[in-house]
N, C-alpha and C positions, 0 to 999 in steps of 0.2 A: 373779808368779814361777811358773815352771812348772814342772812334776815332775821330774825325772831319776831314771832307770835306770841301775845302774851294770851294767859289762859283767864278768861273771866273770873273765876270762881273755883276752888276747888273741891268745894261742897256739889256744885253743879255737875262738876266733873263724875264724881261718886257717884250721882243718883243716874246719870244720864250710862255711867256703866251698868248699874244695877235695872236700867230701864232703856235698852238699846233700841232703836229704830227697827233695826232688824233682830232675829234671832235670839238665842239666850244670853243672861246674863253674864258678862264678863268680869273673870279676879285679873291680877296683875298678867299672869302667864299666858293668861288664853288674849287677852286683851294685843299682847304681846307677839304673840303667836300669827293674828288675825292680822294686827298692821305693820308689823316690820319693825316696830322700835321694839327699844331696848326696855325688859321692865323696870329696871330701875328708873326709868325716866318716868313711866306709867306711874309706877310709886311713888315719886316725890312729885308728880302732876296733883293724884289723887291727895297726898299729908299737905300741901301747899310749899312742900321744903323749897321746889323747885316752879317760879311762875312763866317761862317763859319754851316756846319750843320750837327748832329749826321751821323753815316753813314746809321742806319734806315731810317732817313729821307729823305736823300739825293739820297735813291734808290727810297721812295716810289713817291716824287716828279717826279722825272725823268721817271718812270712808267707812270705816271700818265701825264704828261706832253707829251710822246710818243716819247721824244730825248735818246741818248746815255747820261751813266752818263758823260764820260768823255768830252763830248762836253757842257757839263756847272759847273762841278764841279774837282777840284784838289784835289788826295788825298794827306794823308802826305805823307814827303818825306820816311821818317822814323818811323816805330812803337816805341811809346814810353813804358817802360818798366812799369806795374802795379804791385799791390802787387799779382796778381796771375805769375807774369813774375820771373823766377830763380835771385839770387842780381846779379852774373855775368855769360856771357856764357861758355857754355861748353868746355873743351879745345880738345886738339887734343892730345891722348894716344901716348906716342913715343914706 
C-alpha cells in the first residue's frame, strides 16, 4: 500500500497554479507536462473530486509548481503497516 498525501485545499491548489513560484502559469497539460503526473489527477486535485496524492506525486507537483510540500499537502498522520512492515512492533528486552 502506498503512502498518500492529502491536498489542503483545492482552491489553494488553483491559485498556487495560476501563481507559480517559478515561471508561467500552469493549465492541467502544461502542469502535467512539468511534473510527471497524470492530468487527470492534476484535474480532480484542482475540482476537489480527488483529495489525496501518492507521495511521488505530491513531491514532483510541488517541485514543479516551486512551493513547499507542506504548504499545499498533509501528510499522514500515521504510517500504515504493509506487508513488508513486521505483524507487530519490536518490544523492549527487560
Amino acid at each position: 500500500m502506498s503512502r498518500r498525501y492529502t491536498l489542503k485545499s483545492a482552491q489553494i491548489f488553483q491559485w498556487v497554479m495560476k501563481n507559480p513560484g517559478r515561471g508561467a502559469p500552469y493549465g492541467y497539460d502544461s502542469l502535467a507536462e512539468a511534473s510527471g503526473c497524470g492530468s487527470g489527477l492534476i484535474e480532480k486535485l484542482a475540482t476537489g473530486r480527488q483529495k489525496t496524492a501518492d507521495v511521488a506525486d505530491a513531491h514532483s507537483l510541488v517541485e514543479s509548481l516551486g512551493v513547499a510540500l507542506l504548504g499545499l499537502f498533509t501528510p499522514p498522520a500515521s504510517p500504515e503497516l504493509d506487508d513488508a512492515s513486521p505483524v507487530s512492533p519490536p518490544t523492549k528486552k527487560e
